[in-house]
N, C-alpha and C positions, 0 to 999 in steps of 0.2 A: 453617528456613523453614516446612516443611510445608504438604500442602495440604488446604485442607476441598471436601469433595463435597457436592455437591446434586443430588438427582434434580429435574428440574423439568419443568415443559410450557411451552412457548416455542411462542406462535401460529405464528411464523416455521419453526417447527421441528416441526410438525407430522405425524404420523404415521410419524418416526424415533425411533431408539434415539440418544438424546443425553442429554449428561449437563454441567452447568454446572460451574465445577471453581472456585476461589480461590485464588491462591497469592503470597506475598508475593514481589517481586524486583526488586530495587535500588530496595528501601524502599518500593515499590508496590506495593497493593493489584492485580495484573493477575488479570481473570476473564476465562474461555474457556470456549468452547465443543467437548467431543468428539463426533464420530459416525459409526456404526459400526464395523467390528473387522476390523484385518489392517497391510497397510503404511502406518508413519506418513505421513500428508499435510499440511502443514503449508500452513495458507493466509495470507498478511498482507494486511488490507486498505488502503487507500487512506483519503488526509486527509479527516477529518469523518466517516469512515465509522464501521461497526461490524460485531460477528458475525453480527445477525438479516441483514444485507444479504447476505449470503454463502448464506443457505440454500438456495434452491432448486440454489445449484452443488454445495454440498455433501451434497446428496440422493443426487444422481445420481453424483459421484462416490464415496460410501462404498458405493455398490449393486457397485462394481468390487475389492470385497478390499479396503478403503481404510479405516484409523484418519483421516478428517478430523479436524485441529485449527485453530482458530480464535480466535487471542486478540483482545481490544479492545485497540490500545497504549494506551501508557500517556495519556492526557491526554483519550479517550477511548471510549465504549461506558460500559459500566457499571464499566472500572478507574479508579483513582485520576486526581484531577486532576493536573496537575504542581506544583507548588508552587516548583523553578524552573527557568528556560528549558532547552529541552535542544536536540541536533543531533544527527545521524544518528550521531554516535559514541555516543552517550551512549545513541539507542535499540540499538546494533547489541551494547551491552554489556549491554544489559536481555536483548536474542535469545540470548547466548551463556551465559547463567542460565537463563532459562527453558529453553533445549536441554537444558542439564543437569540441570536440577530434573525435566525432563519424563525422562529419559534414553534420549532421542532419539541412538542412534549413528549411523545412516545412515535419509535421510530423501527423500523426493519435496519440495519447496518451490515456493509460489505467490507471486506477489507482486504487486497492481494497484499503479498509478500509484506515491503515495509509500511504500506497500509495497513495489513493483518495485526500488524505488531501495534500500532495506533488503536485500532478495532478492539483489541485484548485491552488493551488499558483503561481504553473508555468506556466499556462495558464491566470492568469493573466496579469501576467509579461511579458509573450511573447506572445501574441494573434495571431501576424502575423504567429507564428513559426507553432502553434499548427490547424491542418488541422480540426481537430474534436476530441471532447473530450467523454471520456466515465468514466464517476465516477461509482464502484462499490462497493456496500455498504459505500462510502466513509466516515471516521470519521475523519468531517472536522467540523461539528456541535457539539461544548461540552457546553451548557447552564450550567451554578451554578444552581445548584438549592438548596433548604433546607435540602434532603433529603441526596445529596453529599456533602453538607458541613459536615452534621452530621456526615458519614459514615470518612470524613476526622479526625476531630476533635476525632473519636473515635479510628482510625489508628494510632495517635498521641499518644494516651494513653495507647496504648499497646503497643509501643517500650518501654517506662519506666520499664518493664517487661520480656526485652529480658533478660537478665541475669540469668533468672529461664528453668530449664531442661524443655526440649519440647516445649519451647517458637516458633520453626519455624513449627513444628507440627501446634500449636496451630495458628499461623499467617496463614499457607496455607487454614487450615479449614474454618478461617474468612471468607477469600475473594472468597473461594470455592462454599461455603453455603449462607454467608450474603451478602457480596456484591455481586457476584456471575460475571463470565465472564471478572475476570479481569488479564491481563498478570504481575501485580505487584509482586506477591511473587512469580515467575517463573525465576526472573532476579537478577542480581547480578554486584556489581560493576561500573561501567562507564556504561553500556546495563540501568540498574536501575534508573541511574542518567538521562542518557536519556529519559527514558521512562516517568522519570517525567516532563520532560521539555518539550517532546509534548503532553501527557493527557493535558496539562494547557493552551493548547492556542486554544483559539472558533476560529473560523475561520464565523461563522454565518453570523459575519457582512460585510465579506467582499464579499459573496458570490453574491449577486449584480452586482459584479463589472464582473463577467464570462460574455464576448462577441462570444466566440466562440461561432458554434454549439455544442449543447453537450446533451449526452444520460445518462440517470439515471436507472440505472439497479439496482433491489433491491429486497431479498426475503421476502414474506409476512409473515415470521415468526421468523426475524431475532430481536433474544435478543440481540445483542453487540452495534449493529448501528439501533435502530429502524426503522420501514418505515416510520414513524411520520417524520422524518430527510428527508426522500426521497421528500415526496410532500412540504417540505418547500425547497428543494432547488429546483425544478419545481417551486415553485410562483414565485423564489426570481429570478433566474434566464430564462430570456427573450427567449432565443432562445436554449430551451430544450424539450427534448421528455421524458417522466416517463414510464417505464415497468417494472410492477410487476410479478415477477415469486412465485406461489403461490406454497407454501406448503415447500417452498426454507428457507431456513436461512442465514447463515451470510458469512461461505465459499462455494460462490458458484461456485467455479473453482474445488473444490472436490467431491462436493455435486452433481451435475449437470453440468459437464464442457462442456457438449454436449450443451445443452438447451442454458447457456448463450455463446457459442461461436456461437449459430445460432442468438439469439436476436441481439449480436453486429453484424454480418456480414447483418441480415436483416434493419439494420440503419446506413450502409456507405455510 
């Protein structure tokens, strides 16, 4: 595989010791970002995101002994596009390469939203590896419910109508408005096909099975991934801590990257 290094300057990254890194893994180009020096911290971001969004949390946390790492997955940031569809199995086997390429044995791991839901699975998988866990806002809980089948079945019926002028107008409006806070008419292609193949899988019931330590960081005002979500994986899972950051929403590494990079540093 091998990896090429680049020293660079990253506005986002500004007046850290970071270093840009390249390394091919399960046929993808994935680029990362490291900073500072001590225990690895591995951070996953959330859909549509990338590494510059992570930096001001990963400032403050490498100020703490802390090797931050930060990859783009695969489909986005500056790594390889997908060329085709994949599902959380498919990223969680890209995570179990990259661990090894990096030769991460035991590790601190971060996870937002559909990183979160990455984070859950691979701390199952690897309990020994993973030193302490931090789900943030994770969308790893997706219940059916009556409401989202509707909104499905009614999604359905308006593709029959793509053919008519301002049909993607009229799709973005949908999911803007009615369903509201969803990255579906935002994507295209293989990203699309993905995106349906991880909305679709609950992860709810497996969430039990988390033995790590692990910390649930969540804002009390987050539409995407409810807090309702947060205190159900607090019950579910045994050896967890819940903190609420009030008045917070859903990106909270934008929103307040200050606040939650002290809540994680105050529960290592």
């Amino acid at each position: 595989m091998g990896i090429q290094v680049e020293l660079i300057w990253i506005p986002a990254f500004a007046g850290m010791t970071k270093t840009r890194l390249e390394v091919i893994i399960s046929g993808v180009k994935t680029n990362y970002v490291t900073i500072g020096e001590g225990k690895p911290f591995l951070i996953l971001h959330g859909w549509g995101s990338n590494t510059e969004r992570w930096a001001e949390v990963a400032e403050q946390i490498s100020k703490n002994n802390f090797k931050v790492i930060i990859p783009d997955l695969p489909g986005f940031g500056k790594s390889d596009t997908l060329a085709v569809a994949w599902n959380t199995n498919n990223y969680i086997k890209w995570l179990e390469e990259f661990v090894k390429e990096l030769g991460l044995v035991e590790f601190y791991l971060m996870g937002h939203s559909f990183g979160g839901a990455l984070a859950v699975k691979l701390a199952i998988k690897y309990p020994q590896q993973v030193e302490k866990l931090f789900l943030i806002s994770a969308a790893s809980v997706r219940k059916r419910t009556s409401k989202k089948s509707a909104f499905k079945n009614l999604s359905t019926i308006t593709k029959a109508f793509s053919f008519l002028p301002g049909y993607t107008f009229f799709r973005k409006a949908f999911y803007k408005f009615i369903i509201k806070k969803s990255d579906y008419p935002y994507v295209d292609g293989t990203v699309k096909e993905t995106y349906i193949n991880v909305v679709q899988e609950d992860l709810s019931q497996f969430t039990g099975f988390i033995n790590v330590p692990t910390v649930i960081i969540w804002g009390d005002k987050d539409k995407s991934t409810p807090v309702e979500d947060a205190h159900f994986m607090n019950e579910k899972i045994k050896s967890s801590k819940l903190v609420i950051i009030e008045g917070a929403g859903h990106a909270l590494n934008r929103e307040c990257p200050e606040v939650l990079a002290e809540k994680v540093l105050e529960n290592v």
